[in-house]
C-alpha positions in Angstrom: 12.1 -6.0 -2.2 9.6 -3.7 -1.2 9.3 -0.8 1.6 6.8 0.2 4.0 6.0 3.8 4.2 4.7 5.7 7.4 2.8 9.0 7.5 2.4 11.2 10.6 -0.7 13.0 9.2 -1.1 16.7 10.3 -3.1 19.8 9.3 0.3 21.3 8.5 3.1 19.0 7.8 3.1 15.4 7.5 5.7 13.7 8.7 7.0 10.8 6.7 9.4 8.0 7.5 10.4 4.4 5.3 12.1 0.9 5.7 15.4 -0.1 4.3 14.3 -2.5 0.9 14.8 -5.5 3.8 11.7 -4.2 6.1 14.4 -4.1 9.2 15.6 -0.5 9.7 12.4 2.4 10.3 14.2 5.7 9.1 12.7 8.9 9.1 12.4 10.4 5.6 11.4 13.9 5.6 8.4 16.3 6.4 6.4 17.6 3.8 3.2 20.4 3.0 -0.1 18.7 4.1 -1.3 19.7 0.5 1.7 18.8 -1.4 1.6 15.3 0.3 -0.2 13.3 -2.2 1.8 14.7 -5.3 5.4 13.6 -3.1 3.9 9.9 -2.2 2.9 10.1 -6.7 6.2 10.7 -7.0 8.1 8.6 -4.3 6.4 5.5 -5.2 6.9 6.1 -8.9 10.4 5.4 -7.7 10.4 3.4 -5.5 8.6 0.5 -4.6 5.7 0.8 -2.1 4.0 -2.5 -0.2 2.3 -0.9 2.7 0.7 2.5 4.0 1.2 2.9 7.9 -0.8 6.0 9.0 -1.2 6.8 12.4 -4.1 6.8 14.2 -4.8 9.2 17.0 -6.8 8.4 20.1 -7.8 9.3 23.3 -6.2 7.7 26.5 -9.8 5.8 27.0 -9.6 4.4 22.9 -11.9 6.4 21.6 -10.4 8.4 18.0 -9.2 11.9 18.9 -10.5 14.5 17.3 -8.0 15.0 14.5 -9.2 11.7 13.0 -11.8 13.7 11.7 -9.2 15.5 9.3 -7.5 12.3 8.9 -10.3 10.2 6.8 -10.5 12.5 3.6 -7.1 11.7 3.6 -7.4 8.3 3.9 -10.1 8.3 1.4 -7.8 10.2 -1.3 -4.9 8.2 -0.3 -7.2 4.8 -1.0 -7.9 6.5 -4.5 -4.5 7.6 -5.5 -3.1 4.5 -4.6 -5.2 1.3 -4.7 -2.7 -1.3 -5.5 -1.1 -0.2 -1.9 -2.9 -1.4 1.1 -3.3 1.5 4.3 -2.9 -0.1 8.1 -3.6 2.4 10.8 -1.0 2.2 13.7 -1.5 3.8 17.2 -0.1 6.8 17.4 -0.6 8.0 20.8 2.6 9.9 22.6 4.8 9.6 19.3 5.0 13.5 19.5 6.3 13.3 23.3 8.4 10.6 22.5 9.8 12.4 19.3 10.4 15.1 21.8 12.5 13.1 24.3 14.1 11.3 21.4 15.5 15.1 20.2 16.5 15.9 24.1 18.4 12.3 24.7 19.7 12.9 21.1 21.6 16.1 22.4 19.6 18.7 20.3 19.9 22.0 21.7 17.3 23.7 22.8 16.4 26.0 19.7 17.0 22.9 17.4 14.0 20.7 19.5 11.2 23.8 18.4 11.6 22.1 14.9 8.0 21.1 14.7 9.2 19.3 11.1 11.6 17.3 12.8 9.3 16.1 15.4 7.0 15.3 13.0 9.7 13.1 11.0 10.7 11.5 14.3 6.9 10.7 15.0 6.8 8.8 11.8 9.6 6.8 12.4 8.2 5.7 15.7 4.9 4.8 14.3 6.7 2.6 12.0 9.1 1.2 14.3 6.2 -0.1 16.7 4.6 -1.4 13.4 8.2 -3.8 12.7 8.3 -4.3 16.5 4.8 -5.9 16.5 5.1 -7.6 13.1 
């Protein structure tokens, strides 16, 4: 069986987050360098294997792409390159960072734990992937 990987894409960090071998269970994987993301995904997929790219895809509340897809589509472009046996599908990713939030505060993270901007990113990975399984 295969997995589906999902990448919160970010200037920064990029958050990452994979199913179980079944495609059931999203689970957030870790958060990684913006440039060391494309050696990590080399390396994950050389071990394990990879069916799908989910990479989320910012927009405004009226649609229209938000501004960091601009940064997004050289990524997606190298991505494509690196990887062209696995097939990207952009998911929605609008609010996964406020939900990721309210996930951390109804998770009982204190305070000081919920500023861990790599966490939220993680968290907002998973989501993206879990409304990818939801609408599958």
């Amino acid at each position: 069986m295969t997995r589906i990987l999902a990448i919160d894409y970010g200037m920064k960090r990029t958050g990452i987050a994979v199913t179980d071998q079944l495609q059931i269970i999203a689970s957030g994987l870790v958060t990684v360098n913006t440039k060391e993301l494309i050696p990590f995904l080399k390396d994950y997929t050389s071990k394990e294997k990879v069916e799908l790219f989910l990479v989320g895809e910012p927009k405004q509340m009226d649609n229209t792409a938000s501004e960091s897809e601009k940064l997004i589509q050289p990524f997606l472009k190298t991505l494509a390159q690196q990887f062209p046996s696995i097939p990207i599908t952009r998911v929605d990713e609008r609010f996964t960072s406020k939900m990721a939030f309210q996930t951390m505060i109804d998770s009982g993270l204190k305070k000081q734990q919920r500023k861990n901007k790599a966490l939220i990113d993680e968290i907002s990975a998973t989501l993206i992937l879990q409304s990818y399984l939801y609408a599958k």
